[in-house]
C-alpha positions as CSV (number, residue, x, y, z in Angstrom):
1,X,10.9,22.0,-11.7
2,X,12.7,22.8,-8.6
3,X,10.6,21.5,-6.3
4,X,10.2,18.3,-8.2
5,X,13.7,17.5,-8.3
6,X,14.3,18.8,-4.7
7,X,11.2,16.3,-3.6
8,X,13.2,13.2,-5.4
9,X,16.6,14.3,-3.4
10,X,14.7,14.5,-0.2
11,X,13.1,10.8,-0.5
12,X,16.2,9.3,-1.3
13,X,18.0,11.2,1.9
14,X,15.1,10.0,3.4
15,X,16.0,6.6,3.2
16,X,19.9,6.7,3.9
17,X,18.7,9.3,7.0
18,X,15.6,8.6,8.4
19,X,15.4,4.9,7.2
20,X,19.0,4.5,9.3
21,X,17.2,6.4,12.3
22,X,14.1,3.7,12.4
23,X,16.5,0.7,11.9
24,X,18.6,1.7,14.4
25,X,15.2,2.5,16.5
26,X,13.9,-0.8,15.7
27,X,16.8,-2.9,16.8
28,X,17.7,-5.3,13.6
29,X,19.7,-8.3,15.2
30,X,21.6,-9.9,12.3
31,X,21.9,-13.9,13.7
32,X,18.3,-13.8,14.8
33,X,17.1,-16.6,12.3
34,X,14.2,-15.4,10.0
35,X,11.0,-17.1,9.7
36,X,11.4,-17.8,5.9
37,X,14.3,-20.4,7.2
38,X,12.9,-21.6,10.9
39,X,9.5,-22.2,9.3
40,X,10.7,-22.9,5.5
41,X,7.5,-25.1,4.0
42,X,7.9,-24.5,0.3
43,X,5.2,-22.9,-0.3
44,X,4.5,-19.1,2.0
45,X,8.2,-19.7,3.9
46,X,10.6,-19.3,1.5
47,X,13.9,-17.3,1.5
48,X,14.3,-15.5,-1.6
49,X,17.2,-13.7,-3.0
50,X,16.7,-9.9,-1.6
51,X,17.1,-7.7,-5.0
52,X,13.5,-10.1,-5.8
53,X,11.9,-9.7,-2.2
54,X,12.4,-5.9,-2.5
55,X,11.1,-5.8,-6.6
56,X,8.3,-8.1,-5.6
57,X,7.5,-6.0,-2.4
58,X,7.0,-2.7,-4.5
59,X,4.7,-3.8,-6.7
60,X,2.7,-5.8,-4.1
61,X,2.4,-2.2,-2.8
62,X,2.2,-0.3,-6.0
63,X,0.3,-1.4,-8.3
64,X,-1.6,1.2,-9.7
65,X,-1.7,3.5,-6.4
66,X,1.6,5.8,-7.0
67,X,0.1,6.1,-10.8
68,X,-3.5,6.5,-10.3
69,X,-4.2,8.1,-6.6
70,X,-1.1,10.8,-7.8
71,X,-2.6,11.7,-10.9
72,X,-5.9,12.5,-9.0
73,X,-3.8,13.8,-6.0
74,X,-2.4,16.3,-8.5
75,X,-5.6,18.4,-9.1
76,X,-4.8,19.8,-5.5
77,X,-1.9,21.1,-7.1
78,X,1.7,20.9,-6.2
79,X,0.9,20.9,-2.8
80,X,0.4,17.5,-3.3
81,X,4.4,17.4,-3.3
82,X,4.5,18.0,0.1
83,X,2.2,15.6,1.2
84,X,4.2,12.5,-1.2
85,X,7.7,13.8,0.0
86,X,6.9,14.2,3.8
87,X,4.5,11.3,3.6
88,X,6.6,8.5,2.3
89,X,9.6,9.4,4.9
90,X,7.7,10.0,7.9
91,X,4.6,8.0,7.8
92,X,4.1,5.3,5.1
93,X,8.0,4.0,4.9
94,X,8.0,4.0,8.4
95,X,4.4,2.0,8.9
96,X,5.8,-0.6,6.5
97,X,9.0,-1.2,8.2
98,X,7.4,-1.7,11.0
99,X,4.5,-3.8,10.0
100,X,7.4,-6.0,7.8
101,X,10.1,-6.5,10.7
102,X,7.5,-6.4,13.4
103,X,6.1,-9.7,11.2
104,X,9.3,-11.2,11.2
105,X,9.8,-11.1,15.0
106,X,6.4,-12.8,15.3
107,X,7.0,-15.8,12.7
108,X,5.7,-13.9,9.5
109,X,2.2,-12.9,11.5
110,X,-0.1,-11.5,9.3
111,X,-1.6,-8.0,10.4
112,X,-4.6,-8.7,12.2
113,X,-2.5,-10.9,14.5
114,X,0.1,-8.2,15.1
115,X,-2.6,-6.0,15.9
116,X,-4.3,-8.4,18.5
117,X,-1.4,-8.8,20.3
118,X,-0.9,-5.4,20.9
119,X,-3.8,-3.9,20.6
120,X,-5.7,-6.3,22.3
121,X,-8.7,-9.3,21.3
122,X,-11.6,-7.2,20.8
123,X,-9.8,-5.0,18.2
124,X,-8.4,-7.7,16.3
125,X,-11.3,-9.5,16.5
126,X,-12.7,-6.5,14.4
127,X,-9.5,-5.7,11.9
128,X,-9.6,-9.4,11.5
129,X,-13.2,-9.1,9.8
130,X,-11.7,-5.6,8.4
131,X,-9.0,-6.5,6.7
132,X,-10.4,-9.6,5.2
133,X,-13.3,-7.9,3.7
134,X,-10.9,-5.2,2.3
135,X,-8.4,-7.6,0.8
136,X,-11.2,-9.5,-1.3
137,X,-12.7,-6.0,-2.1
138,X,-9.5,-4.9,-3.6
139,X,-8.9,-8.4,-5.5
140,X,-12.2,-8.4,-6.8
141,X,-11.8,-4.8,-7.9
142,X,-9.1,-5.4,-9.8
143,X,-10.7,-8.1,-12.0
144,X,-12.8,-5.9,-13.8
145,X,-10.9,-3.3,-15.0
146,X,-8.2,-5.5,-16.7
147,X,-10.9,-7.2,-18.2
148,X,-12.8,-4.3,-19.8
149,X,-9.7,-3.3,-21.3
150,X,-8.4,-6.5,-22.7
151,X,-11.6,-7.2,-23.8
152,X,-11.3,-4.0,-25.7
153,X,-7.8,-5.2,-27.5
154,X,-8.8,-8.5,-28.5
155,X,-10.6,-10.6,-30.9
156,X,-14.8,-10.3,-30.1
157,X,-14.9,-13.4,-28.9
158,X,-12.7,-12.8,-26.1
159,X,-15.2,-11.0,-24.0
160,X,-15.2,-9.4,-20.8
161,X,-16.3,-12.7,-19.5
162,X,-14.0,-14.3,-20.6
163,X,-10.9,-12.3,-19.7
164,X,-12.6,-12.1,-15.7
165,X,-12.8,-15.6,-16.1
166,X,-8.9,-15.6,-17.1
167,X,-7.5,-13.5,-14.5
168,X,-9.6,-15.6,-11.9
169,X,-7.5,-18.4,-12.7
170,X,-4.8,-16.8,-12.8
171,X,-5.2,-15.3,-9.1
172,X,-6.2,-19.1,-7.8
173,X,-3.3,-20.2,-9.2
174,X,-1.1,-17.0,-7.8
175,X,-3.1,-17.8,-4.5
176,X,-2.2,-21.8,-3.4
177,X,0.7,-22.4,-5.4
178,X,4.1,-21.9,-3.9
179,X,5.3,-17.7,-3.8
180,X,8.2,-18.3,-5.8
181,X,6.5,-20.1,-8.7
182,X,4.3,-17.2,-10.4
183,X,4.7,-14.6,-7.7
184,X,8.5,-15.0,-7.6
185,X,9.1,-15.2,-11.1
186,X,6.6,-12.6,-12.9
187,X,6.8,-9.8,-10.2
188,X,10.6,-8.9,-10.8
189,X,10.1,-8.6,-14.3
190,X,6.9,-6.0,-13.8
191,X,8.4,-4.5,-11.1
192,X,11.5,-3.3,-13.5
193,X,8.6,-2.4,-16.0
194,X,6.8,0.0,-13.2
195,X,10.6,1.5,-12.1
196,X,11.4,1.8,-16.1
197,X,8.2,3.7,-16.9
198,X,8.7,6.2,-14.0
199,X,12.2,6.9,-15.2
200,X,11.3,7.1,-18.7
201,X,8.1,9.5,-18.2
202,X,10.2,11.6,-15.1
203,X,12.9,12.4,-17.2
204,X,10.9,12.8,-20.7
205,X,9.0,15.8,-19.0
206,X,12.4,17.2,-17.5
207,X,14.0,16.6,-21.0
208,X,11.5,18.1,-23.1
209,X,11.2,20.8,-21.4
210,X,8.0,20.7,-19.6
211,X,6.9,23.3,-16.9
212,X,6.4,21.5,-13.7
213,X,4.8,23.6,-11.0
214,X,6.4,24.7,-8.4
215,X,5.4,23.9,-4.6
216,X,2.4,26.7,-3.2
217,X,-0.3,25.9,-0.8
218,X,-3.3,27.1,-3.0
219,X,-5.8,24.4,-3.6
220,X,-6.1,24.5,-7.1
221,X,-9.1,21.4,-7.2
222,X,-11.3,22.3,-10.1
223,X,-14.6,20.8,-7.5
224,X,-13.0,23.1,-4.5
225,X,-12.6,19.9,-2.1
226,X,-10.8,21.1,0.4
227,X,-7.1,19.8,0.4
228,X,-7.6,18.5,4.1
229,X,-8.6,15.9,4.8
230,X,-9.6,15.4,1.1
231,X,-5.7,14.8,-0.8
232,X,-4.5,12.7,2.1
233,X,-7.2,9.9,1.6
234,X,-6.5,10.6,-2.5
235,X,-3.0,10.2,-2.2
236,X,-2.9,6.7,-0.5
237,X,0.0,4.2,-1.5
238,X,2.2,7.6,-3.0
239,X,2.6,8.7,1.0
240,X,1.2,5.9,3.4
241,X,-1.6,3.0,2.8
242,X,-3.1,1.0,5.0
243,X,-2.8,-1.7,2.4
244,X,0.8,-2.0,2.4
245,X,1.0,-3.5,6.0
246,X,-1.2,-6.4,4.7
247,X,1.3,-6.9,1.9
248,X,4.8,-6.8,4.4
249,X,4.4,-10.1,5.8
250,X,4.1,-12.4,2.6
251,X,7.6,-10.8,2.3
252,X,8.6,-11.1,6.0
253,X,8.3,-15.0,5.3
254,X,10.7,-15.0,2.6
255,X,13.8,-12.6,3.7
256,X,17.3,-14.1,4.5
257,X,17.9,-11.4,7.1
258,X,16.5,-8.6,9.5
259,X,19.2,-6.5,8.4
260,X,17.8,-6.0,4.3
261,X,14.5,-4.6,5.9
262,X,15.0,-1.0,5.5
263,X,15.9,-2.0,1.5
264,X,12.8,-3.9,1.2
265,X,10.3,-2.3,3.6
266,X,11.0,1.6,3.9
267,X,13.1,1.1,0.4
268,X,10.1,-0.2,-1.1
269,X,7.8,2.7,-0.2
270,X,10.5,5.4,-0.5
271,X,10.7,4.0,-4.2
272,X,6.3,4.2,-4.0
273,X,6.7,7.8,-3.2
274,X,9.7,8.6,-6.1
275,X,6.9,6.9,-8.7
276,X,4.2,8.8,-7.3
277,X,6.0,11.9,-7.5
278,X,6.8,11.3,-10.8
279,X,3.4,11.2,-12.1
280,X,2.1,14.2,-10.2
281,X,4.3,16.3,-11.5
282,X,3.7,14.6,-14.9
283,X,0.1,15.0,-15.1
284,X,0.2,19.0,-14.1
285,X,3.2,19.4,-16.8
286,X,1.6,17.4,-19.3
287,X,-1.6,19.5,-19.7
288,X,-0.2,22.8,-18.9
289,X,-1.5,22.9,-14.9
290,X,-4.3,21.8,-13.2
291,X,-7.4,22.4,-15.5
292,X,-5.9,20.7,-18.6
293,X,-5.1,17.7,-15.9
294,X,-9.0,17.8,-15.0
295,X,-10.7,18.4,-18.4
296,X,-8.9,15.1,-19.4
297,X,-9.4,13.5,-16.4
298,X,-13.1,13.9,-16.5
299,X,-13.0,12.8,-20.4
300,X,-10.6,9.6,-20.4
301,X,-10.1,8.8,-16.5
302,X,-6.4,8.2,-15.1
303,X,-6.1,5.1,-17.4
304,X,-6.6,7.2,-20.8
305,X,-3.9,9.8,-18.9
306,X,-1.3,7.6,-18.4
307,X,-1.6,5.9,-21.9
308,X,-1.5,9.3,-23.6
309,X,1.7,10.7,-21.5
310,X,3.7,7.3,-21.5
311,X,2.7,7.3,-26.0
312,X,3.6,10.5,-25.9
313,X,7.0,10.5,-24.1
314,X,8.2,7.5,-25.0
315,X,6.9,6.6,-28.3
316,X,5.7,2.7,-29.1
317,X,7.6,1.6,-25.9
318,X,5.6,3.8,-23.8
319,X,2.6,2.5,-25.1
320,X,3.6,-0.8,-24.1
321,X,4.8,0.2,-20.6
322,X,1.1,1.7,-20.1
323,X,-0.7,-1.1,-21.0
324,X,1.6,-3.7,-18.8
325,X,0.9,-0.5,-16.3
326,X,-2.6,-0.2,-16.7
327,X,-3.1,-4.5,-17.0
328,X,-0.9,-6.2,-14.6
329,X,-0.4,-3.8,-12.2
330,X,-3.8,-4.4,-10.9
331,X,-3.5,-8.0,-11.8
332,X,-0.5,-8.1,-9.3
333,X,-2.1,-6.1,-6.7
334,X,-5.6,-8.7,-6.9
335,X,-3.5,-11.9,-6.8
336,X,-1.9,-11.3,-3.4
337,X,-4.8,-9.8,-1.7
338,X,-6.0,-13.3,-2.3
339,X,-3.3,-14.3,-1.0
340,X,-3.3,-12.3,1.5
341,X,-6.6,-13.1,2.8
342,X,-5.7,-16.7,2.5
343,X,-2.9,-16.4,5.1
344,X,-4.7,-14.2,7.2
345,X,-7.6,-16.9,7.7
346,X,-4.8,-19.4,8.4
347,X,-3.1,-17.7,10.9
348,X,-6.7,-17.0,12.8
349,X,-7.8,-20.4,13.0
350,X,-3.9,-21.8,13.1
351,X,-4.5,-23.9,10.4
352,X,-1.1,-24.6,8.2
353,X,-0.7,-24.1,5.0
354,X,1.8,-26.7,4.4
355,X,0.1,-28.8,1.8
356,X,-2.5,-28.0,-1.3
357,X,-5.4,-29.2,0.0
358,X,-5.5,-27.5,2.9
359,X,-5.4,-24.3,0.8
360,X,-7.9,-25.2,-1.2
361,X,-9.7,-25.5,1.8
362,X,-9.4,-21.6,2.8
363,X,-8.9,-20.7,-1.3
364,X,-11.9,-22.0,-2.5
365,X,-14.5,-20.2,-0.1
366,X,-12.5,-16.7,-0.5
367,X,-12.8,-17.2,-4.4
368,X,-16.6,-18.1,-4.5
369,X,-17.3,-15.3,-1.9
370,X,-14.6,-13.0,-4.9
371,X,-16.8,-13.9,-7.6
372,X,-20.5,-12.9,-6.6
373,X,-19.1,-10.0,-5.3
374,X,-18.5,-9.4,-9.1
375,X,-22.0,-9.3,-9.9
376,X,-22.4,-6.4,-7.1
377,X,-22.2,-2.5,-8.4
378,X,-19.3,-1.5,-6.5
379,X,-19.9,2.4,-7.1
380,X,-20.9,3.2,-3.8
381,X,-19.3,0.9,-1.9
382,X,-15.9,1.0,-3.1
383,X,-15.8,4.2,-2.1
384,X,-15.0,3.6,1.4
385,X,-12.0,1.8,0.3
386,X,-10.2,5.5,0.6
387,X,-11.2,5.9,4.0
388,X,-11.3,2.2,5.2
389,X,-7.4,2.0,3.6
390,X,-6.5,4.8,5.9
391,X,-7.7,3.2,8.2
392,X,-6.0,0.9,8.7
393,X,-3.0,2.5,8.2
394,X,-3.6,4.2,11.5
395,X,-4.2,1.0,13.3
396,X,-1.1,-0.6,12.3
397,X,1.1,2.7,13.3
398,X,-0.7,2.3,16.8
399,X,-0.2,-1.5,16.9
400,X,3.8,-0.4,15.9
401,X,4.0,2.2,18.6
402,X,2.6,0.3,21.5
403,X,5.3,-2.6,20.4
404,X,8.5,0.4,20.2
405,X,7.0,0.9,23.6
406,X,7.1,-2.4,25.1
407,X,10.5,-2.5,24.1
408,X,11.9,0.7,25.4
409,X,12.1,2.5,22.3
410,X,11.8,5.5,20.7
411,X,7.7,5.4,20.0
412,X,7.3,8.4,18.8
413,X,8.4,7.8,15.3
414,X,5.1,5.8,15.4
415,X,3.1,7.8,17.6
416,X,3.5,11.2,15.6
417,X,2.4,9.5,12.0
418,X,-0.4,7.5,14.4
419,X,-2.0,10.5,15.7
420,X,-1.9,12.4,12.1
421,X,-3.6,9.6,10.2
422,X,-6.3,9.0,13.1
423,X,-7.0,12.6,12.5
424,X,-7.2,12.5,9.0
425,X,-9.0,9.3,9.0
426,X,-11.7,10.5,11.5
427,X,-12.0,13.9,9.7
428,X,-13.1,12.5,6.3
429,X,-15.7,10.0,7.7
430,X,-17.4,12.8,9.4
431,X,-17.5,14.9,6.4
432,X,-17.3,12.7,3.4
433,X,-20.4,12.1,0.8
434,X,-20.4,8.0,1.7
435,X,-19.8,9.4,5.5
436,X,-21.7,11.9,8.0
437,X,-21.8,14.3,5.4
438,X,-20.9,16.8,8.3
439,X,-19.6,20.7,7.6
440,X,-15.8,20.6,7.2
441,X,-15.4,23.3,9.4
442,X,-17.1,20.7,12.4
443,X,-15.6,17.1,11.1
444,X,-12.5,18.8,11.3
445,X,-12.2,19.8,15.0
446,X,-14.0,16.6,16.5
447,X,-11.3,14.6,13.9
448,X,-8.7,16.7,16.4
449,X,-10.4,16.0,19.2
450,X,-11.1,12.4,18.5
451,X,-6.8,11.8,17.6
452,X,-5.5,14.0,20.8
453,X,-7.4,11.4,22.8
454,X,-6.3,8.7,21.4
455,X,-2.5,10.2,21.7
456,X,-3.9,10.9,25.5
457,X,-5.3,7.2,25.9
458,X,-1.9,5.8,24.8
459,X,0.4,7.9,27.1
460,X,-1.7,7.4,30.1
461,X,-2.6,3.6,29.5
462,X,0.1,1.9,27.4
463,X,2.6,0.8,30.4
464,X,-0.4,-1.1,32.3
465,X,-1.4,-2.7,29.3
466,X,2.0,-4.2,27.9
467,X,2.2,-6.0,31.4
468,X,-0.5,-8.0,30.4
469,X,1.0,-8.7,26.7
470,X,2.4,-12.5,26.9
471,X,6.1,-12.7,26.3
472,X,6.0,-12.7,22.2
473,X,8.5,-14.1,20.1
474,X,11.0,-10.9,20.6
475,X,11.8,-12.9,24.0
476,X,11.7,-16.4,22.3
477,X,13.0,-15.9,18.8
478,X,15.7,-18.6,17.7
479,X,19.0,-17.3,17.3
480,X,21.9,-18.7,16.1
């Protein structure tokens, strides 16, 4: 229980440290005008009262990740609260303050933009394809689930069908009509429901008197994956996501002011990384350490966990929290990868967004493209999500450190988490079943080798290169 409660206190230091450290690093300039009032168009431009941007930011990067990737995370054991803690302060808050403000200096630019511009063309040219591909992936994902299960709960002749047919609508709609419509309105209230649940289930196993595990580096994973690379691609949105940086600018186009970025940006994930502890430590204390965990695991999958602990814990209430859980928090992950997507294609072809139809224009191809791909078995191929999510996590944290060092500051805070993730990343390609299917022993050293280089490339190359980076809008930006 110790190391539980010591791994919440460090996160929320975290943030009032470390989170001051990157501000300051990052240079917020209070009168600079944000892009949610110098491009305000109704619809993607909208300032928002903060306490929403920040509840609306966590569960466009939640969702079901904290819940589901820590339950998983959590048959490594608790060394999995190492990787949460140290993860959320150092790498994934930082990567999406970074990616958020970084958007707000460039007009709310969505990621593949960011990364072209200092990355260079023929890189974005690729995440641009990337990222699109991923963001339909993960909204067409999340159709089918919430269907299967409401389709479960219903009357018969609500079918699956039906319900995919329902949330479709539901994500156009979510897609071209204005952010503070359904986005702005719905998302506080399921946000509170995510925050709620954690707090409920977190203090129910401390309460009740539950053994939590305390921190040891023995890999306790029932199939003997080794915890490296293996339970940092598990643990995804609990410590750092790649998603995430796709999510920051839909926000970045609705703050009032640089200076609430660390609340909504690294505030955001430190709160991630509090949920996601929460529910590791839950699902080893629940079932009396890591076998019970995976017995049930194998039996009723995370969904059937989280419905049994939340019933169990919190009574008729909890059942309620699981299923909003279990329903919408896919349903509000789906909708703004849509939306997402829809942004980024406007921002590559720099085609506004202004009125309806010309959403529809961008909406209607994304969704007919969404909808086959529902007819596809998405077994094999969704699982390079893992990887291709940490991925782009690594990208971004490049893209972030080349910009700290354009404008003579501290880098590193990027370039550390950069290197680590390129390493990860590279590592479980090589060795992973959907991957090279190389000996761990190998894929591990040419993972090193590959993410030295790249540290290497960027020290010796990065101060030719930003000569040749236009003047961006840190030099231009409207003040007041």
């Amino acid at each position: 229980m110790y190391s539980f409660i010591f791994g919440i206190i460090l996160l929320l230091l975290g943030y009032y440290v470390y989170g001051s450290y990157v501000e300051k690093q990052f240079g917020v300039n209070e009168k600079r005008i944000t892009p949610a009032y110098a491009l305000q168009d109704g619809v993607d431009y909208v300032p928002m009262a903060t306490w929403k941007v920040y509840l609306i930011q966590l569960l466009n990067i939640a969702g079901l990740g904290p819940i589901f990737g820590a339950i998983q995370g959590a048959l490594f054991g608790p060394a999995a609260f190492l990787w949460i803690v140290f993860g959320s302060i150092f790498a994934g808050a930082v990567h999406d303050y970074l990616s958020g403000m970084i958007s707000i200096r460039h007009k709310g630019a969505s990621l593949s933009e960011i990364q072209g511009i200092y990355l260079g063309k023929k890189i974005q040219n690729v995440m641009r394809v990337f990222t699109i591909v991923l963001l339909v992936l993960v909204g067409v994902v999340f159709v089918t689930g919430p269907a299967k299960l409401l389709a479960s709960i219903t009357p018969s002749y609500m079918t699956v069908t039906f319900w995919v047919v329902a949330v479709f609508a539901y994500y156009f709609l979510a897609t071209i009509l204005p952010i503070d419509v359904l986005i702005g309105n719905l998302y506080p209230l399921f946000g509170i429901a995510l925050i709620v649940m954690a707090f409920g289930v977190g203090g129910g196993i401390i309460l009740k008197g539950y053994h939590i595990p305390e921190i040891s580096l023995v890999n306790l994973h029932p199939k003997g994956l080794p915890i490296f690379p293996m339970m940092f691609i598990t643990i995804a949105c609990g410590a750092i996501s790649g998603f995430h940086a796709t999510q920051s600018p839909l926000m970045a186009r609705c703050m009032k002011n640089e200076k609430y970025g660390r609340s909504v940006f690294y505030g955001a994930m430190i709160a991630e990384g509090v949920i996601a502890l929460v529910w590791a430590a839950a699902g080893m204390a629940f079932y009396k350490g890591v076998p019970g965990l995976a017995a049930v695991l194998g039996k009723v999958g995370p969904s059937g966990v989280v419905l049994e602990i939340t019933k169990t814990l919190l009574g008729p209430i909890g059942g309620v929290l699981a299923m909003l859980g279990v329903v919408a928090c896919p349903i509000t992950s789906g909708d703004t990868a849509f939306r997402g997507a829809r942004l980024m294609l406007a921002d590559m072809i720099k085609f506004p967004q202004d009125k309806v139809v010309k959403r529809l224009f961008l909406a209607v191809p994304l969704f007919a493209v969404g909808i086959g791909l529902t007819f596809i078995n998405f077994d094999i191929v969704w699982r390079y999500f893992a990887w291709a999510n940490q991925t782009l996590a690594m990208v971004t944290l490049w893209a972030a450190a080349v910009y700290l060092y354009k404008y003579k500051k501290n880098y590193w805070i990027a370039v550390v988490p950069a290197t680590f993730m390129s390493y990860v990343s590279i590592s479980y390609i090589l060795q992973a079943k959907e991957g090279f299917k190389l000996a761990a022993s190998i894929s591990n050293i040419i993972g090193l080798v590959v993410a030295v280089g790249l540290l290497m490339i960027f020290m010796k190359n990065t101060k030719e290169y930003i000569k040749s980076i236009k003047d961006t809008e840190e030099e231009v930006a409207i003040t007041e």
